[in-house]
Every structure is written in structure tokens, then in C-alpha cells.
PyMOL Python script that loads the backbone (N, CA, C, O; Angstrom):
from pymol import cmd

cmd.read_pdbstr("""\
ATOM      1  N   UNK A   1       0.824  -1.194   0.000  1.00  0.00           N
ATOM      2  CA  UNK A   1       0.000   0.000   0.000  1.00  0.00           C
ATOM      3  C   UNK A   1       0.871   1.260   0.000  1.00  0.00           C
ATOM      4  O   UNK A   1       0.691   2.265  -0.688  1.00  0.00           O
ATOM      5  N   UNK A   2       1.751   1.056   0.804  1.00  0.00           N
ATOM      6  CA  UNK A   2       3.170   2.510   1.107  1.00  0.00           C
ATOM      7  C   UNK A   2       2.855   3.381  -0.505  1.00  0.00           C
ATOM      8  O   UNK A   2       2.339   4.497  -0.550  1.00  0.00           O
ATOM      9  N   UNK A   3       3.300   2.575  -1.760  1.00  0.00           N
ATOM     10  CA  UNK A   3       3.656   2.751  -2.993  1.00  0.00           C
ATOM     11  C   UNK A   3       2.543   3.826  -3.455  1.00  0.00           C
ATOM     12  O   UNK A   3       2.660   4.862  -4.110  1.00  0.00           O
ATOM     13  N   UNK A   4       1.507   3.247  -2.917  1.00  0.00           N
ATOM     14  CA  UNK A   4       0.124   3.813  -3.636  1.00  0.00           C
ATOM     15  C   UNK A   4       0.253   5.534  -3.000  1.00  0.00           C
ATOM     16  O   UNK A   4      -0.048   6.414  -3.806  1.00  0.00           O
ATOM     17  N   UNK A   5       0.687   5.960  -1.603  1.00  0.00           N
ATOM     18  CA  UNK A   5       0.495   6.991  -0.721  1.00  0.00           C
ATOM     19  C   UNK A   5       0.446   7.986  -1.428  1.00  0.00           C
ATOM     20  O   UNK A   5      -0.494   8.779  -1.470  1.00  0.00           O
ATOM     21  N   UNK A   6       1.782   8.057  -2.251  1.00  0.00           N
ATOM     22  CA  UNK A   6       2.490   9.546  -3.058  1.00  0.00           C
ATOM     23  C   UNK A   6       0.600   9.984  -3.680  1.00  0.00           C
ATOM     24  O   UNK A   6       0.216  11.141  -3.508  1.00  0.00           O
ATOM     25  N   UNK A   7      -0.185   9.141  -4.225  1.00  0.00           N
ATOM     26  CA  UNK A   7      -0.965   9.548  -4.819  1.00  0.00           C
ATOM     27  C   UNK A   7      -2.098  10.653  -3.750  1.00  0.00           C
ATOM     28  O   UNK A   7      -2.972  11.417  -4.160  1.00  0.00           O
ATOM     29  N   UNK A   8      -1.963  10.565  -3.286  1.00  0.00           N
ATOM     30  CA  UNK A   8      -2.499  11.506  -1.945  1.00  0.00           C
ATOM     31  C   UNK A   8      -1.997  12.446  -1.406  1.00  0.00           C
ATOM     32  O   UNK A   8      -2.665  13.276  -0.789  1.00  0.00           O
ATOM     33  N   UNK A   9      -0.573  12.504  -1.548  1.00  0.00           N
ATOM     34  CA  UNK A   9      -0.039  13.882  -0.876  1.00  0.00           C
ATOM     35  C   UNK A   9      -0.601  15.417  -1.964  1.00  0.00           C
ATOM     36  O   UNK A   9      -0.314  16.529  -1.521  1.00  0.00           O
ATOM     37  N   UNK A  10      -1.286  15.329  -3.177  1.00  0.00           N
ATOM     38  CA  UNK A  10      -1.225  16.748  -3.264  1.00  0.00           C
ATOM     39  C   UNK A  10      -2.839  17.254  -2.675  1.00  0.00           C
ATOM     40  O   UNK A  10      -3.954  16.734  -2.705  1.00  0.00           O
ATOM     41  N   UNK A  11      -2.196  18.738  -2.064  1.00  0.00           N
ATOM     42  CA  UNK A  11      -3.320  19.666  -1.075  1.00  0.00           C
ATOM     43  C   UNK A  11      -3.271  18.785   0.024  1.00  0.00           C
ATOM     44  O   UNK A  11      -4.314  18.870   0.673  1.00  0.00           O
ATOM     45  N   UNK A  12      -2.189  17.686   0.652  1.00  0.00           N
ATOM     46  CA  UNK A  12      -2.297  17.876   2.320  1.00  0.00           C
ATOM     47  C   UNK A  12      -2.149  18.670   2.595  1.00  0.00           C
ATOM     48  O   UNK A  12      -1.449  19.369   1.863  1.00  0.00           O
ATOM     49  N   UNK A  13      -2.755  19.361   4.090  1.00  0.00           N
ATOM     50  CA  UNK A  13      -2.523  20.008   4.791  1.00  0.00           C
ATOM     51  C   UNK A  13      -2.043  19.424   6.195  1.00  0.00           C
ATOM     52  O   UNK A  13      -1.859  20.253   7.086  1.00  0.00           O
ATOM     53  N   UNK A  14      -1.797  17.919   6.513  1.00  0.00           N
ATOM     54  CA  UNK A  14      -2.044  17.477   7.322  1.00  0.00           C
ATOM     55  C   UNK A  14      -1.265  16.221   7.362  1.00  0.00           C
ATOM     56  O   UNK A  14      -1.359  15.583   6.314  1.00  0.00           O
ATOM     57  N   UNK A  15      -0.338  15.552   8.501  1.00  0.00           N
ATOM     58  CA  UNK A  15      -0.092  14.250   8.377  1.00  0.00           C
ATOM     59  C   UNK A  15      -0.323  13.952  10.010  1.00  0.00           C
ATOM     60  O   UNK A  15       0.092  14.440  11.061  1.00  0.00           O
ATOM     61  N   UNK A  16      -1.351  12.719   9.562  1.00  0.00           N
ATOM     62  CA  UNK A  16      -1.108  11.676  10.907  1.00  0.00           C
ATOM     63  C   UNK A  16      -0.133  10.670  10.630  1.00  0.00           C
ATOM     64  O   UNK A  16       0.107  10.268   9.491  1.00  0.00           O
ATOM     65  N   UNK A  17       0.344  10.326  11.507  1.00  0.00           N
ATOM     66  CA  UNK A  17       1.092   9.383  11.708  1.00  0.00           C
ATOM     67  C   UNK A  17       1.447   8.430  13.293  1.00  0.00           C
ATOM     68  O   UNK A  17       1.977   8.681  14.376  1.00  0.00           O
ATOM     69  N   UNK A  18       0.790   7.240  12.625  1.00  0.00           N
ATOM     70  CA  UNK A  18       0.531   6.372  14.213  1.00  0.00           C
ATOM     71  C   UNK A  18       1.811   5.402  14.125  1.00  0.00           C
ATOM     72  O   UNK A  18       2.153   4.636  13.225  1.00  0.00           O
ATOM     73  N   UNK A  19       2.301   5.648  15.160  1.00  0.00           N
ATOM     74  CA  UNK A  19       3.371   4.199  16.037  1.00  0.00           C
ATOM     75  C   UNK A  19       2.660   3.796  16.768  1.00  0.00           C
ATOM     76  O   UNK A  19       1.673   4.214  17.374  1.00  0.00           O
ATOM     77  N   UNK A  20       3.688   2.132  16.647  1.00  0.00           N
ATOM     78  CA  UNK A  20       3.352   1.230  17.634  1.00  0.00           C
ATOM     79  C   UNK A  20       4.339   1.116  18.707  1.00  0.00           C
ATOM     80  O   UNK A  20       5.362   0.430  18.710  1.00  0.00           O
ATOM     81  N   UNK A  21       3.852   1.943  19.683  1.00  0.00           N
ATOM     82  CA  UNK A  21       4.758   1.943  21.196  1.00  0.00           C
ATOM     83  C   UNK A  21       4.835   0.467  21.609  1.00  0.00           C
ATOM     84  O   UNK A  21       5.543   0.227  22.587  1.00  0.00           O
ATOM     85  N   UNK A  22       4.569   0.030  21.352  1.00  0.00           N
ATOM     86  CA  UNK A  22       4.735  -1.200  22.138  1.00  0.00           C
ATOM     87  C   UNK A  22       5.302  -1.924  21.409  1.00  0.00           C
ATOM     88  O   UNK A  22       5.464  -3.085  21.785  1.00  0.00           O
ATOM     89  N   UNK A  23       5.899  -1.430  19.871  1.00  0.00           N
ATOM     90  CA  UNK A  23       6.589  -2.729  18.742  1.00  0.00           C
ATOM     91  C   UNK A  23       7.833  -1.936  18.429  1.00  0.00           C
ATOM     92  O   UNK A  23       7.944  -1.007  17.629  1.00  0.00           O
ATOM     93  N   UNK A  24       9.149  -2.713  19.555  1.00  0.00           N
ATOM     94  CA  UNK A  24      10.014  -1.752  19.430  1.00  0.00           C
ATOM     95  C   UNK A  24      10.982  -2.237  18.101  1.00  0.00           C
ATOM     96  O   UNK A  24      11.910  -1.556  17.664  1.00  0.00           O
ATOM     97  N   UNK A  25      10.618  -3.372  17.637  1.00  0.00           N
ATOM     98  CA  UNK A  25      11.192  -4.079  16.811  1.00  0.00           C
ATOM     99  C   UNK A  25      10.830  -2.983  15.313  1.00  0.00           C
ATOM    100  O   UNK A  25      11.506  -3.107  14.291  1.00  0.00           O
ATOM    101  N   UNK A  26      10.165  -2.385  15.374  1.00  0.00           N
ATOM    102  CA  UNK A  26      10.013  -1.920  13.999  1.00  0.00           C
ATOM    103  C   UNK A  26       9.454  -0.271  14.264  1.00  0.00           C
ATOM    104  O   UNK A  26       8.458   0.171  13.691  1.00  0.00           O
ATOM    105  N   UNK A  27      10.231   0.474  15.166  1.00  0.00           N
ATOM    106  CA  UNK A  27      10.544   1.777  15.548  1.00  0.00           C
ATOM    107  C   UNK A  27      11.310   2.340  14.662  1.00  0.00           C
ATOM    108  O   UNK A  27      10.893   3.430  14.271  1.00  0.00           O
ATOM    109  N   UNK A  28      12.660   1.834  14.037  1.00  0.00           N
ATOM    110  CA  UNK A  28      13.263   2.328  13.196  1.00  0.00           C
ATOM    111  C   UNK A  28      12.790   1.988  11.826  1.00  0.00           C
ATOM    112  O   UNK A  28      13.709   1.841  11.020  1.00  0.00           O
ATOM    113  N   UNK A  29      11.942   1.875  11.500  1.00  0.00           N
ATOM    114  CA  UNK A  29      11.263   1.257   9.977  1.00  0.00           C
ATOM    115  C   UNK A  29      10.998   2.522   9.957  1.00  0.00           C
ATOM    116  O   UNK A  29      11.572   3.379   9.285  1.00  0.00           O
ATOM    117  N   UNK A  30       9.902   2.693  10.877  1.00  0.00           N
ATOM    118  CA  UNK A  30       9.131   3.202  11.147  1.00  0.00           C
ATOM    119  C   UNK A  30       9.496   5.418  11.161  1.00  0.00           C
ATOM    120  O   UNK A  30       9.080   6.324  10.438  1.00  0.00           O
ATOM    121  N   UNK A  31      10.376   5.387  12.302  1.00  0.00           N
ATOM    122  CA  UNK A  31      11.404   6.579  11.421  1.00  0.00           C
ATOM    123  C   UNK A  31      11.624   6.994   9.974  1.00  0.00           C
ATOM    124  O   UNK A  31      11.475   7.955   9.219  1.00  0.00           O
ATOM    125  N   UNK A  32      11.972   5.994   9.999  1.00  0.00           N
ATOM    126  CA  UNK A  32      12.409   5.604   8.400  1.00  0.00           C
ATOM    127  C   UNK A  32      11.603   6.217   7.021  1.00  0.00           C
ATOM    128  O   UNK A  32      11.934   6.883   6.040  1.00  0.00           O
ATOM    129  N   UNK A  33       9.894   5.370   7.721  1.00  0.00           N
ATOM    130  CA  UNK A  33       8.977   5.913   6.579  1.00  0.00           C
ATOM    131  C   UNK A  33       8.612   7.282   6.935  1.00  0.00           C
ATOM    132  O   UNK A  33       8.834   8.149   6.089  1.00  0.00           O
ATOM    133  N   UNK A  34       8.042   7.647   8.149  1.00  0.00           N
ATOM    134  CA  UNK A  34       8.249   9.495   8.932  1.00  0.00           C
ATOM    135  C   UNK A  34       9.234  10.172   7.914  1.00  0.00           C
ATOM    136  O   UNK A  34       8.713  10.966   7.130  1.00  0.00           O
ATOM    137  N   UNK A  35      10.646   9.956   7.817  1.00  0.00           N
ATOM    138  CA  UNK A  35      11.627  11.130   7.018  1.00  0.00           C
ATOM    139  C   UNK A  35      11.758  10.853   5.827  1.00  0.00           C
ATOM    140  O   UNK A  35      12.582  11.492   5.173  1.00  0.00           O
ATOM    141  N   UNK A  36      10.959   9.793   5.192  1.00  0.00           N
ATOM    142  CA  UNK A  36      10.936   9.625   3.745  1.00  0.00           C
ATOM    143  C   UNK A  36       9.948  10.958   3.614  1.00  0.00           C
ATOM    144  O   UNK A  36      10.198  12.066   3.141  1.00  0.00           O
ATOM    145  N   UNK A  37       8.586  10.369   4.282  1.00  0.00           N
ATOM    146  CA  UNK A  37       7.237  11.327   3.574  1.00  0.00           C
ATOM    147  C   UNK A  37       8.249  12.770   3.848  1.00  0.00           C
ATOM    148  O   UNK A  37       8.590  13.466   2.891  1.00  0.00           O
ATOM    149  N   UNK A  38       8.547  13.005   4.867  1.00  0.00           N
ATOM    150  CA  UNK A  38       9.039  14.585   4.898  1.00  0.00           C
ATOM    151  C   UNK A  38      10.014  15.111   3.931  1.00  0.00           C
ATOM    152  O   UNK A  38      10.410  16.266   4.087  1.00  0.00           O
ATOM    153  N   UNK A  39      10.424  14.444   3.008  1.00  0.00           N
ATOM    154  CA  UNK A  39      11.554  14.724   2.370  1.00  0.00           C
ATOM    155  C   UNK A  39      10.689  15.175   0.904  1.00  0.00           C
ATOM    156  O   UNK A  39      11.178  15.814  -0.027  1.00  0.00           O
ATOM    157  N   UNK A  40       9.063  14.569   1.004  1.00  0.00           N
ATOM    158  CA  UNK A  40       8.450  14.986  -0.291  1.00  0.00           C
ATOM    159  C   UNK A  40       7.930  16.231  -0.177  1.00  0.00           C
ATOM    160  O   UNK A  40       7.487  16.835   0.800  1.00  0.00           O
ATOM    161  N   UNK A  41       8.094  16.647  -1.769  1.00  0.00           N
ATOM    162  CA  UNK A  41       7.848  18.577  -1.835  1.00  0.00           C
ATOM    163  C   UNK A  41       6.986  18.713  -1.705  1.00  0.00           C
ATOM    164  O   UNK A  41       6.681  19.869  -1.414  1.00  0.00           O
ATOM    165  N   UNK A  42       5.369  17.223  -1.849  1.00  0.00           N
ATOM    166  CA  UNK A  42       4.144  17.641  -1.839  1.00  0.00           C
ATOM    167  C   UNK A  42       3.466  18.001  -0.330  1.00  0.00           C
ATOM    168  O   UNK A  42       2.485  18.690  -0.053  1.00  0.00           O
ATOM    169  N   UNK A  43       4.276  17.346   0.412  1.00  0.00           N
ATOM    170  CA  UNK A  43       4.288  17.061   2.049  1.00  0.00           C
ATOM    171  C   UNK A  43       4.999  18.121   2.839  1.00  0.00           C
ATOM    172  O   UNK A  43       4.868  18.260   4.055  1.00  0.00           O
ATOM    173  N   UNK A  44       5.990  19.079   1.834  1.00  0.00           N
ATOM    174  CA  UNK A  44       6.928  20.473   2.741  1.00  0.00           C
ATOM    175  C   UNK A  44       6.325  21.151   3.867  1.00  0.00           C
ATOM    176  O   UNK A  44       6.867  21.641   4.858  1.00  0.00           O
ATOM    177  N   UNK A  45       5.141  21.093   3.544  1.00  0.00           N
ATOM    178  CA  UNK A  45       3.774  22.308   4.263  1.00  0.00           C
ATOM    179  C   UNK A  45       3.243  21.785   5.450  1.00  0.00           C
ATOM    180  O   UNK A  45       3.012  22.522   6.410  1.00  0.00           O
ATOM    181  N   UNK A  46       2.996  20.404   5.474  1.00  0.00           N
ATOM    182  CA  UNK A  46       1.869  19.825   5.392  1.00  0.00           C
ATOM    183  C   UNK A  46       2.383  19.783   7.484  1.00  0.00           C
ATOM    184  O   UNK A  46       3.541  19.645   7.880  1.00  0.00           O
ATOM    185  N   UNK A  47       1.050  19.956   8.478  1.00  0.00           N
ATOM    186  CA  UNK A  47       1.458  19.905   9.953  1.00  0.00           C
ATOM    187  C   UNK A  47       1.382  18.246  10.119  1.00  0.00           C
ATOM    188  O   UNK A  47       0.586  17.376   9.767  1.00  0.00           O
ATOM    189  N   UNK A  48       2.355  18.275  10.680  1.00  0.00           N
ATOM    190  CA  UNK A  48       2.547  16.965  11.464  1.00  0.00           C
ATOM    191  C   UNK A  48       2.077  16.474  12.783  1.00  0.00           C
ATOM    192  O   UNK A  48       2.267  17.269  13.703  1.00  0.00           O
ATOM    193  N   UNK A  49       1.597  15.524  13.041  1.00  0.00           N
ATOM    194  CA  UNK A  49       0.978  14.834  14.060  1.00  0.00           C
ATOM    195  C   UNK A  49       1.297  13.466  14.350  1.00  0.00           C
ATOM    196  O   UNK A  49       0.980  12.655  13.479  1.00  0.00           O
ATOM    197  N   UNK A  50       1.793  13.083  15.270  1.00  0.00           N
ATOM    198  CA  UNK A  50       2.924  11.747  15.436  1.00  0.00           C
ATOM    199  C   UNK A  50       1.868  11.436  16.759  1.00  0.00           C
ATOM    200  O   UNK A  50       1.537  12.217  17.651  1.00  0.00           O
ATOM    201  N   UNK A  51       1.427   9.868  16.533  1.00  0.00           N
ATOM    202  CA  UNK A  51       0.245   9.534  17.772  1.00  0.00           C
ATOM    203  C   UNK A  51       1.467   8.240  17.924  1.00  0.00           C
ATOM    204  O   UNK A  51       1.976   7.762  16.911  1.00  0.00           O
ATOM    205  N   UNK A  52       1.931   7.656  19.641  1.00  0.00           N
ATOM    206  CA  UNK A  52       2.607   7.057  19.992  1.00  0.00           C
ATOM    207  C   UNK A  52       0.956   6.147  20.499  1.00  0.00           C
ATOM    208  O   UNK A  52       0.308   6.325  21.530  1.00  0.00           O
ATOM    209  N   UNK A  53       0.685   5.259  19.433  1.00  0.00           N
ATOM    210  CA  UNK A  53      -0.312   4.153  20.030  1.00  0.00           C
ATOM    211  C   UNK A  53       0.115   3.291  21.323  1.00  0.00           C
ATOM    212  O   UNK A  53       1.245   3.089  21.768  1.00  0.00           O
ATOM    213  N   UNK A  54      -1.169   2.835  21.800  1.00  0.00           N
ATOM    214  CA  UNK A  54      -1.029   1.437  22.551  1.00  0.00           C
ATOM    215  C   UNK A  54       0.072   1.789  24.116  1.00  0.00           C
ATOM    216  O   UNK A  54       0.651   0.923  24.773  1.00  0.00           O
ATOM    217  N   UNK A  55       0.086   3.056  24.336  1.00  0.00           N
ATOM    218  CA  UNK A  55       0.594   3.479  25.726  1.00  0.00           C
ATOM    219  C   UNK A  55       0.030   2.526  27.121  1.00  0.00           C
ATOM    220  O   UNK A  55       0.576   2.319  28.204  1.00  0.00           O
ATOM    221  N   UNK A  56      -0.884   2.208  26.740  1.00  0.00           N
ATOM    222  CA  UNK A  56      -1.759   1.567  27.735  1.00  0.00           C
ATOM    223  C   UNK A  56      -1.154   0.067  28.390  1.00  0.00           C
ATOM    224  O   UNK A  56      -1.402  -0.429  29.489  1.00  0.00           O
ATOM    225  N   UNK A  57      -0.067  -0.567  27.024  1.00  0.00           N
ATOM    226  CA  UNK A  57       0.392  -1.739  27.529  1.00  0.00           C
ATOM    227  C   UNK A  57       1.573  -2.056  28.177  1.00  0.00           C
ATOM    228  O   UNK A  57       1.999  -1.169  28.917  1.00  0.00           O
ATOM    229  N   UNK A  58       2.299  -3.201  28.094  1.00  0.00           N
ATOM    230  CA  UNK A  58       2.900  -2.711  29.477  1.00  0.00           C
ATOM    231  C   UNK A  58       4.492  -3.271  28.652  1.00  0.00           C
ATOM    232  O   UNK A  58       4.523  -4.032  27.685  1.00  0.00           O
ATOM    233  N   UNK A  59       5.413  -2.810  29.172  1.00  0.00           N
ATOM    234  CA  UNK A  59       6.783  -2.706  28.536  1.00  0.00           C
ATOM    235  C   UNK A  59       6.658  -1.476  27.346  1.00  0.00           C
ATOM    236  O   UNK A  59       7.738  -0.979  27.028  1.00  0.00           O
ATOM    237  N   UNK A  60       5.394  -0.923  26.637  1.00  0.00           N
ATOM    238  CA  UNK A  60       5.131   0.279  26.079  1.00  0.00           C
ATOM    239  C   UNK A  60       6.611   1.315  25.843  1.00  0.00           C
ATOM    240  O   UNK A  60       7.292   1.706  26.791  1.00  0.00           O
ATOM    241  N   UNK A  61       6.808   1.530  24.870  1.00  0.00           N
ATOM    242  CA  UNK A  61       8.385   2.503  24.888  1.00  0.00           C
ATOM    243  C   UNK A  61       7.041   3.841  25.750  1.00  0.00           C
ATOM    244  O   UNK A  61       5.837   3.754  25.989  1.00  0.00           O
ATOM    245  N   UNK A  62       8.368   5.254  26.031  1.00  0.00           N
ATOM    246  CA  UNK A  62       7.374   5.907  26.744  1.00  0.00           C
ATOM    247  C   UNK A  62       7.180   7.150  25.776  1.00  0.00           C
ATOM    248  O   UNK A  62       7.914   6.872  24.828  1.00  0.00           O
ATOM    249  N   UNK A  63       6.477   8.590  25.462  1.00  0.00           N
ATOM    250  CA  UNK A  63       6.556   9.183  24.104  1.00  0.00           C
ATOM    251  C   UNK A  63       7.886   9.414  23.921  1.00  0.00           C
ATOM    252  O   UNK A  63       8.536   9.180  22.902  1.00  0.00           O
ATOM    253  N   UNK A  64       8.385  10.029  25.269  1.00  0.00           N
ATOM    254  CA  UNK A  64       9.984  10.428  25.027  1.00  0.00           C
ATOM    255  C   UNK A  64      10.841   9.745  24.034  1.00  0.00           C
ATOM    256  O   UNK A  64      11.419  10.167  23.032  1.00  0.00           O
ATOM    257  N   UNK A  65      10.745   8.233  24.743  1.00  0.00           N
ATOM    258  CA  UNK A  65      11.495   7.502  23.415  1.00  0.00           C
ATOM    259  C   UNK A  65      11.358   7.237  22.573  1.00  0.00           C
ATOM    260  O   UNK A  65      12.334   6.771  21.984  1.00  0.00           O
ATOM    261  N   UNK A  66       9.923   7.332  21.785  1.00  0.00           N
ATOM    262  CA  UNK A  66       9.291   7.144  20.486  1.00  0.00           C
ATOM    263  C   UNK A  66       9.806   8.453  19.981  1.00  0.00           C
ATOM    264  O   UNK A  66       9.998   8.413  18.765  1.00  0.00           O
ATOM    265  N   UNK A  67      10.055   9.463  20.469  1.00  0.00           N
ATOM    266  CA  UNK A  67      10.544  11.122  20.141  1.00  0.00           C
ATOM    267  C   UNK A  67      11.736  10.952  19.726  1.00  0.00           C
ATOM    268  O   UNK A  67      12.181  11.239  18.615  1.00  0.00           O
ATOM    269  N   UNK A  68      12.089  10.644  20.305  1.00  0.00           N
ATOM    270  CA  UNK A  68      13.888   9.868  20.573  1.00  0.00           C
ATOM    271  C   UNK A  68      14.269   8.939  19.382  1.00  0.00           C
ATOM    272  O   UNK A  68      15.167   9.222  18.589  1.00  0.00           O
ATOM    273  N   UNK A  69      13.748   8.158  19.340  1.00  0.00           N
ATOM    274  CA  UNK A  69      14.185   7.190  18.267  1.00  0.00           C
ATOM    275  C   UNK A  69      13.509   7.403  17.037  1.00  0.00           C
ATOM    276  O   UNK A  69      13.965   6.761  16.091  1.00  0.00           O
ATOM    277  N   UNK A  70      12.203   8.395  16.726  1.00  0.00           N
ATOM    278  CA  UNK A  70      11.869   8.647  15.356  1.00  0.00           C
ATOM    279  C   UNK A  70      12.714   9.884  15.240  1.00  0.00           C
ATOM    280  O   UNK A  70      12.450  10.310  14.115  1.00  0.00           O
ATOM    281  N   UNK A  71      13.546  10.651  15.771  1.00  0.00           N
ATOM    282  CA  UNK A  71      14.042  11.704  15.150  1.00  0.00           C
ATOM    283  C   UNK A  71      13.362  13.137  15.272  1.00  0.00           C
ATOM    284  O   UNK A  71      13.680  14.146  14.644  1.00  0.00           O
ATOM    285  N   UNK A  72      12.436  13.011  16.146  1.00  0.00           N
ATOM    286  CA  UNK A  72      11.145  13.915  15.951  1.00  0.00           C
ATOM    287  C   UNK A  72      12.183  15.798  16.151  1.00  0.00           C
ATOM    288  O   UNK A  72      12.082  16.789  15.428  1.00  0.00           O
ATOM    289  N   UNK A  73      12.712  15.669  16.904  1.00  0.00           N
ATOM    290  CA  UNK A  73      13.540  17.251  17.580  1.00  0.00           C
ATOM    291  C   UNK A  73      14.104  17.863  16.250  1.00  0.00           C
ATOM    292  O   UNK A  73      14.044  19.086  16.119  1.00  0.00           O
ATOM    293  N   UNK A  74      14.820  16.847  14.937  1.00  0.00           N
ATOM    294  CA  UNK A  74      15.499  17.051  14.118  1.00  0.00           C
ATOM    295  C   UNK A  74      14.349  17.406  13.098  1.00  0.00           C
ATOM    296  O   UNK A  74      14.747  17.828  12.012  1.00  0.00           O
ATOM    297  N   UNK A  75      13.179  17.317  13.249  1.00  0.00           N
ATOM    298  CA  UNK A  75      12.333  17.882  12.131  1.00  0.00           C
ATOM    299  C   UNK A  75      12.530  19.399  11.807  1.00  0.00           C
ATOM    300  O   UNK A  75      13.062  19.955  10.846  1.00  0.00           O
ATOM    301  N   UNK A  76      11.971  19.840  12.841  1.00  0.00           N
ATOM    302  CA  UNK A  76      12.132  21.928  12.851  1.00  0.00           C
ATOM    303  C   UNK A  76      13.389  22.067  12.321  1.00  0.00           C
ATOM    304  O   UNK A  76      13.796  23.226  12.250  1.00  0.00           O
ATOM    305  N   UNK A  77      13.996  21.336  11.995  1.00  0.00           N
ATOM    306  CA  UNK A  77      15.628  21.987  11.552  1.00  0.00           C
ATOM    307  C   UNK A  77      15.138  21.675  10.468  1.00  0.00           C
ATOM    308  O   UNK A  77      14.956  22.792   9.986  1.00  0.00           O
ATOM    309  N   UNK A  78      14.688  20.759   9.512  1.00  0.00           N
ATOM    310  CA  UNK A  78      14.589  20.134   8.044  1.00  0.00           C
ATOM    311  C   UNK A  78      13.281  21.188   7.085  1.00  0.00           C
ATOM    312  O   UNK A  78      13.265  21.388   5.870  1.00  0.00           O
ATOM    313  N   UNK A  79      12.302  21.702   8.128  1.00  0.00           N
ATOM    314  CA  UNK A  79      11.254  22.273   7.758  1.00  0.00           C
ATOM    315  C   UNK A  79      11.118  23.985   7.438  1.00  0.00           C
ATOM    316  O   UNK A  79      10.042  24.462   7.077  1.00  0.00           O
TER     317      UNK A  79
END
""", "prot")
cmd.dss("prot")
cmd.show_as("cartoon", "prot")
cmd.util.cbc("prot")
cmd.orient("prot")
């Protein structure tokens, strides 16, 4: 589905974007796809919203480290 996305970015104004706090195994994928979309010109604008799911369970990373390990601080510098 990833492939299909690009077809949607023109006139965002808006990105959600959900992690799985509790799947630390695929945190850095997960980064990964976060600074791809940001790197597109259709997406330059567009406000960001990063939801750290599934807080509720238990070993859960905490937001800090979902902040931490997606890179989130290094955005405002790229934008």
C-alpha cells in the first residue's frame, strides 16, 4: 500500500502518523517511513501529528522515546 500513498499527498494540509509503542522491533522502519514522507515537496507544508499508540500496555516505549528514536527534535531543523 506505502507505494500507492504519493498519490495523496497533493493539497495535504495534514499528516497523521501512528506508532506502535509497544513494537520496538520496527521503531526504526518506522522513522524511516516518517523522514521519507518529509523529504516529499508535496508534504513540505503539510502539519505533522505523530500519535505514539497502545501506551496503555505494558513494557510500552514511553513518548519520550518514540521522540527519541523517530528523530522527531530534528524535524524543525529540516522544515
Amino acid at each position: 500500500i506505502r507505494p500507492l500513498w504519493r498519490h495523496y499527498y497533493r493539497n495535504t494540509q495534514a499528516l497523521i502518523f501512528v506508532v506502535d509503542s509497544h513494537n520496538k522491533r520496527r521503531i526504526y522502519q518506522a522513522r524511516n517511513e516518517l523522514h521519507r514522507l518529509l523529504h516529499e515537496d508535496e508534504l513540505r507544508d503539510a502539519t505533522i501529528l505523530v500519535f505514539a499508540n497502545k501506551q496503555d500496555l505494558p513494557n510500552a516505549m514511553r513518548v519520550s522515546d518514540v521522540a527519541d528514536k523517530l528523530k522527531l527534535h530534528s524535524i524543525s531543523q529540516h522544515r
